[in-house]
C-alpha positions as CSV (number, residue, x, y, z in Angstrom):
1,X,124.7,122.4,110.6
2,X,121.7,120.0,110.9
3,X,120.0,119.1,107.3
4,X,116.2,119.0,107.5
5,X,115.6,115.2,106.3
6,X,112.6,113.6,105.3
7,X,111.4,110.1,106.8
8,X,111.6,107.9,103.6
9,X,115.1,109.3,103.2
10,X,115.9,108.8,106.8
11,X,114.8,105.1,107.0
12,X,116.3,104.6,103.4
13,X,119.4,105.2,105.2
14,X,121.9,102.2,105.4
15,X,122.8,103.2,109.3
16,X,122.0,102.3,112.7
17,X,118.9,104.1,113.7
18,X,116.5,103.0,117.1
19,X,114.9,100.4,115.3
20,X,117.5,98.8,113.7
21,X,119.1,99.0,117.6
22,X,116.1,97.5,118.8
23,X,116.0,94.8,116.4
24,X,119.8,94.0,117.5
25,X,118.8,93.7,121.1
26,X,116.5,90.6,120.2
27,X,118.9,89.1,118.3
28,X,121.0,89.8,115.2
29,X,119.2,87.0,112.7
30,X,116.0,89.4,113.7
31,X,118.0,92.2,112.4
32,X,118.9,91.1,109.6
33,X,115.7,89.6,108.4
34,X,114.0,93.0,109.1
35,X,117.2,94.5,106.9
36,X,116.0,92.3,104.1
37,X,112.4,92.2,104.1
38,X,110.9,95.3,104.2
39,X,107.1,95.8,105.4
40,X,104.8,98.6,104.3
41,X,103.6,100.6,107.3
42,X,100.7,99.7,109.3
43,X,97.8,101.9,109.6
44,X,99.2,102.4,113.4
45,X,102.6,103.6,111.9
46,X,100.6,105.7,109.7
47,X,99.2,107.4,112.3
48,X,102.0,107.9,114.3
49,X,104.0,109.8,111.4
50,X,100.8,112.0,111.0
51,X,100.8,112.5,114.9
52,X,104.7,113.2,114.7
53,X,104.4,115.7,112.0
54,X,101.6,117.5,113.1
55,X,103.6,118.3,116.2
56,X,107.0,118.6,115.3
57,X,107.2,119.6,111.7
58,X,103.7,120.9,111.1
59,X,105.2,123.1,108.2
60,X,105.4,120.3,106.5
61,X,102.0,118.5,106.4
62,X,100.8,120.3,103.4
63,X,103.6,118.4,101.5
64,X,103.5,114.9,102.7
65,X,99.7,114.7,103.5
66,X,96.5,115.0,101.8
67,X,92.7,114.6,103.4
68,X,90.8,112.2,101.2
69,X,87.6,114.0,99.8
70,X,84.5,112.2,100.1
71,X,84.9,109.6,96.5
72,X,82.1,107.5,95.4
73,X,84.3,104.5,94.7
74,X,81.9,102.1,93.2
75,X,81.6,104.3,90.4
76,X,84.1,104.1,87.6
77,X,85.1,107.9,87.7
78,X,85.2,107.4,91.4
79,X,87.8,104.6,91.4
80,X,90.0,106.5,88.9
81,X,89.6,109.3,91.0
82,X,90.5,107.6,93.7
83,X,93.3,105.4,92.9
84,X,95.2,108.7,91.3
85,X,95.2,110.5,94.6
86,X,96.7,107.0,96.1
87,X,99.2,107.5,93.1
88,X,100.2,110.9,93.6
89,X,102.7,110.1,96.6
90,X,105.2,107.9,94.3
């Protein structure tokens, strides 16, 4: 039977997956440097996982996604505010 997976747990899998393929077909030094030195995601991969969601698994979008309220952020309260919604996803 399938098991529903999330995306951090997929791509904290130690397995081949498309872009560790891709990464082969350059070259295998790419590989493993991209193995080794993990990036955050871009704002363009960020998008693309809130594009994928929304269309695939939209059940889950309440859970892994929040819309940013309007925060006045050059206020103290407003940069505490701010920084524990950035906190809440770790």
């Amino acid at each position: 039977m399938f098991k529903k997976m999330s995306d951090r747990d997929y791509f904290a899998l130690d397995a081949l997956n498309n872009s560790t393929l891709s990464d082969i077909n350059r070259s295998v030094r790419f590989m493993e440097y991209r193995k080794n030195n993990k990036t955050e995601p871009t704002a363009s991969m960020q998008i693309g996982s809130l594009v994928h969601c929304l269309l695939l698994n939209p059940e889950d979008f309440d859970d892994l996604f929040i819309i940013m309220p309007k925060i006045n952020k050059r206020t103290k309260e407003g940069k505490a505010e701010h920084q524990s919604l950035l906190d809440c996803d770790q």
